[in-house]
N, C-alpha and C positions, 0 to 999 in steps of 0.2 A: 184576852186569853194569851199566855205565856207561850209563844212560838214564833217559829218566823214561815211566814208565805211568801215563798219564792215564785215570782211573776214574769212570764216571756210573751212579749207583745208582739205579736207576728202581721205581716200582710205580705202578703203571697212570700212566704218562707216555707216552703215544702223544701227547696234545695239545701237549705242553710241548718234543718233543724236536728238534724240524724247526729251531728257532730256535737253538736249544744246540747242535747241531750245526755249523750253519753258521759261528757263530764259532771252532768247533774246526778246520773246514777250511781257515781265514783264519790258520791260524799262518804267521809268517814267520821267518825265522832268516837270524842275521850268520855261521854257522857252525855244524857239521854239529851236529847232538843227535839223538842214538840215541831213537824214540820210538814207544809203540804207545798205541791208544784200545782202550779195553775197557767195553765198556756192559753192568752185571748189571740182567735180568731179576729183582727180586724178586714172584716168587710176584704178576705181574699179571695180572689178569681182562679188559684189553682189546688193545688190537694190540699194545703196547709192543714187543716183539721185530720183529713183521713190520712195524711204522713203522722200527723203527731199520734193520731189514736193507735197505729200500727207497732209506731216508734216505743208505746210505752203501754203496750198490751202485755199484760203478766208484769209489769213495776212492782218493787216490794213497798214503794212508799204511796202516799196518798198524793194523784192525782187527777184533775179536773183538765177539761177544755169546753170551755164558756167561749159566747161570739157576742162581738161589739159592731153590729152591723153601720157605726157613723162613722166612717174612715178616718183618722187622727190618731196620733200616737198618744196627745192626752186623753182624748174620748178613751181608747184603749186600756189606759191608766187607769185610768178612773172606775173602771167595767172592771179591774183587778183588784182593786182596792175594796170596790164591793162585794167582790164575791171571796176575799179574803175571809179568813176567820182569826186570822193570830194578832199580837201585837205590833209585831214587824213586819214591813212591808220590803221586800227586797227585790228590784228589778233589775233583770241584767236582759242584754238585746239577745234579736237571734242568730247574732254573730260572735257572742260572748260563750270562751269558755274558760268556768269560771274554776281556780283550784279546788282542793279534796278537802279540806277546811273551811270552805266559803260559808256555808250554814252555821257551822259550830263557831267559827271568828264572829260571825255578824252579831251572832245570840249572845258571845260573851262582852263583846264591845261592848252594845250600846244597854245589856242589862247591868253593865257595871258604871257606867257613866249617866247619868234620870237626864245631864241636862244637855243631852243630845240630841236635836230633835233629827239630825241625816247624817249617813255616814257615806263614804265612799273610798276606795282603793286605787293599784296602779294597774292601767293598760297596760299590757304586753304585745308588741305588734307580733301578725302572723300571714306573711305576705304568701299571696301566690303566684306572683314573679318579683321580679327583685326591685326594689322601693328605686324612684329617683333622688337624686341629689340633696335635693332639698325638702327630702321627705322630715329629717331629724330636726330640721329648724321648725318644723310646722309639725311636729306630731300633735300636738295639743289639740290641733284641729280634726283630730279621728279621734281622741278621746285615750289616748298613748301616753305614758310617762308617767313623771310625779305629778301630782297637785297640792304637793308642797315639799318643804325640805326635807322634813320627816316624821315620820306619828307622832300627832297629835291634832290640837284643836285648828280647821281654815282659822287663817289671818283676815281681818278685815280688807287688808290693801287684794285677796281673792276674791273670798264673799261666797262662793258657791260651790258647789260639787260637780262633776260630769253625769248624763241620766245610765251611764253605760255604769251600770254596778252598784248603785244608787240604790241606797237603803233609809225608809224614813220608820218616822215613828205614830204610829197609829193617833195615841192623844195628841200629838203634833199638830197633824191634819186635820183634824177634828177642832183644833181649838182653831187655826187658820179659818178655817170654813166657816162656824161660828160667829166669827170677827169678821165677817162680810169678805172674804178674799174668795173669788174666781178667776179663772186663767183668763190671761188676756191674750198669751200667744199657743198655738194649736199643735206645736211639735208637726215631726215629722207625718205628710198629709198625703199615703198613695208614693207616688212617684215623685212629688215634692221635696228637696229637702231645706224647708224653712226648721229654723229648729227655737230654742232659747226656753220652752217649758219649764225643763231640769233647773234651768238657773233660776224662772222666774218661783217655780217652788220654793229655792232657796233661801232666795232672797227675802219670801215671803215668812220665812220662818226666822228670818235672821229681826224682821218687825217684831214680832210677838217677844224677841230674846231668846230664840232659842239657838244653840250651840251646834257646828259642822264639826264633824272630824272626820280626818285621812288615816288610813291604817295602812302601813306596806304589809300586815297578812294578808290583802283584802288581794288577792292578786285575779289578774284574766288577761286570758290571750284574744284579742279582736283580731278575728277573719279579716283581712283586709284582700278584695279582690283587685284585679289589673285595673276595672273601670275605673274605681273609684282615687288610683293614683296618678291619674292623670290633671295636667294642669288646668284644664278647662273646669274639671268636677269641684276642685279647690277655687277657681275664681269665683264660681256659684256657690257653693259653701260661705267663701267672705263675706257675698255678695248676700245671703240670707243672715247670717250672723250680723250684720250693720243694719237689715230691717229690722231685728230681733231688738237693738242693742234702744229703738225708741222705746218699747216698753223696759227694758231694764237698767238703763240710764235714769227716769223718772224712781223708779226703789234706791237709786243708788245716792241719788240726793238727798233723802232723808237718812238712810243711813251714815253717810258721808258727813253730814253736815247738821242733822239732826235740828229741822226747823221745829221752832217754838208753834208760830202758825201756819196756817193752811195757806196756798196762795192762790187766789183766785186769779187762774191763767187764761186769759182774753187775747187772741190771737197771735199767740205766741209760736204757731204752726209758722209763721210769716218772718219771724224774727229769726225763728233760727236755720230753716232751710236758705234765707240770704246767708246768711253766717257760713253754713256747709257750704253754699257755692261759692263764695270769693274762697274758702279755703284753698278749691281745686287750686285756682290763679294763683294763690300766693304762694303755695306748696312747688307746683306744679307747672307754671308759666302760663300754661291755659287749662281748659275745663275736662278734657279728655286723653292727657298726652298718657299715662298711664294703660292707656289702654292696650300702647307698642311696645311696653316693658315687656323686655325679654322674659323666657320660663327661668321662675326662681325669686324675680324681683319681688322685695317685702314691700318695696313701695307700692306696684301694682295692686299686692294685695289688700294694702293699705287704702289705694284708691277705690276701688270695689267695695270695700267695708264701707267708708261713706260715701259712694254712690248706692250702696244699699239702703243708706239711713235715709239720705238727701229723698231718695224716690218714695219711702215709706212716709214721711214724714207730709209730703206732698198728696199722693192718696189718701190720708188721714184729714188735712187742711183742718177743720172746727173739730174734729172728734181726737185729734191729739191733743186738744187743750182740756178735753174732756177727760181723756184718759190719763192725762198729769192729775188734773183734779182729782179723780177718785185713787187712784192710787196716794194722794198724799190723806184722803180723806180715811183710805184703809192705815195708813202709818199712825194719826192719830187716835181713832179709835184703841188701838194695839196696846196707846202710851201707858194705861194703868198695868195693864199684863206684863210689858214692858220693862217698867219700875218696877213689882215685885220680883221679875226674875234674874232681873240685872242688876237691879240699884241705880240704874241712871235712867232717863227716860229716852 
């Protein structure tokens, strides 16, 4: 059905949503767009539901609050996607506020473009004290800035979208699913912040052939509170971004490199967590000196990124050669869908 369902995945967001909302009720439109809000309840322990129901009591527009009692931000997704009705799925956090055109841009973008399967826009920070130093080298890392140089179609050398503003395409998801694709990583979980879902979405559209684009209409302001500017919260951030990157490293080598066959991966858990740890040493002189790098160093964070991977990679032992496996086995499946939509396989 021709419209876009606007999706806010909440867990314990009763503080965050009074502000998110307001800008959703500031949509304006040059012409008519079929449109509903749908805010899931993930499995929160504070008002979350009874703030949203209060926040949006007398709305002139259509919406719902549905609950995803399994805590995950993809669970949460997923619980929006179903209970969606239109063709476009458009998710923004409950820290996004998102501009006065958000709806009417998203509708016009991707109904004018068939071969887009996600689109997404530019962060706007919005601090509630004042950013550190080295906040503007690392904006990427709260989902701030470009994601690319300018509108139009993600470049390969990106590959993906941020989930903050993240808009797919209904038939998209559906032909994904279809073609045996399930998440392998769980997004943000509670008080966790493991993250990489968004991207593995992407990626997983980018198999099938289908097409990302970046809009600068697509604009939003991300709440950024004090907690989360701090350097310990960015060490852990890296440090889940490099667990994140074993599963989207495995998408990225078919995409990258586009194998003919499948490879049957046999302890290769082994081969490359030694790889990641001589790196420390060769990098580094020894296995942990990154750990003294002053606030700011990109090395540190560098280091953390693969001590994130190094550690995942190690937890996983025979089920990461499992998960290379099937992930290349979802890549050739795709291959026919693939070639008709791209011409190349």
């Amino acid at each position: 059905m021709d419209g876009v369902s606007l999706v806010i995945c909440c867990h314990n967001s009763s503080k965050k949503l009074e502000e998110t909302l307001k800008h959703v009720s500031r949509q304006k439109f040059s012409s008519e767009v079929p449109w509903e809000l749908i805010i899931v309840d993930n499995a929160s322990t504070d008002l979350t539901s009874e703030m949203a129901t209060a926040i949006t009591q007398g709305a002139t527009y259509n919406c719902r609050i549905v609950t995803e009692g399994k805590v995950g931000l993809k669970n949460a997704r997923l619980k929006g996607i179903v209970e969606s009705k239109y063709d476009l799925i458009s998710f923004i956090d409950d820290d996004n506020w998102i501009c006065e055109s958000w709806i009417e841009n998203v509708h016009n973008i991707m109904s004018n473009r068939p071969e887009i399967g996600a689109c997404g826009g530019i962060g706007l920070p919005k601090f509630e004290t004042s950013p550190p130093d080295w906040f503007e080298l690392q904006q990427g890392s709260y989902a701030v800035g470009l994601q690319a140089e300018s509108t139009g179609y993600i470049p390969d050398s990106r590959g993906y979208l941020w989930g903050a503003g993240l808009t797919i395409r209904r038939s998209a998801m559906d032909e994904i699913i279809q073609n045996g694709f399930c998440f392998s990583l769980t997004g943000r979980h509670g008080a966790s912040i493991s993250s990489g879902e968004d991207t593995e979405l992407c990626l997983a559209l980018r198999c099938l052939g289908w097409r990302l684009w970046y809009d600068e209409s697509l604009s939003y302001y991300h709440y950024l509170p004090s907690s989360r500017l701090s350097w310990s919260y960015l060490k852990r951030l890296q440090f889940s971004f490099g667990a994140s990157s074993v599963v989207l490293n495995a998408y990225n080598e078919c995409l990258l490199y586009n194998p003919e066959t499948i490879q049957n991966h046999k302890k290769l858990w082994i081969a490359d967590s030694m790889a990641l740890t001589k790196s420390f040493f060769a990098r580094d002189g020894h296995l942990f000196s990154f750990i003294c790098a002053k606030e700011g160093s990109s090395d540190a964070l560098f280091g953390y990124y693969r001590l994130g991977r190094l550690l995942q990679i190690i937890s996983l032992r025979h089920k990461y050669d499992e998960l290379k496996n099937s992930i290349f086995a979802f890549w050739q499946r795709a291959s026919s869908i693939r070639t008709y939509r791209t011409g190349s396989g």
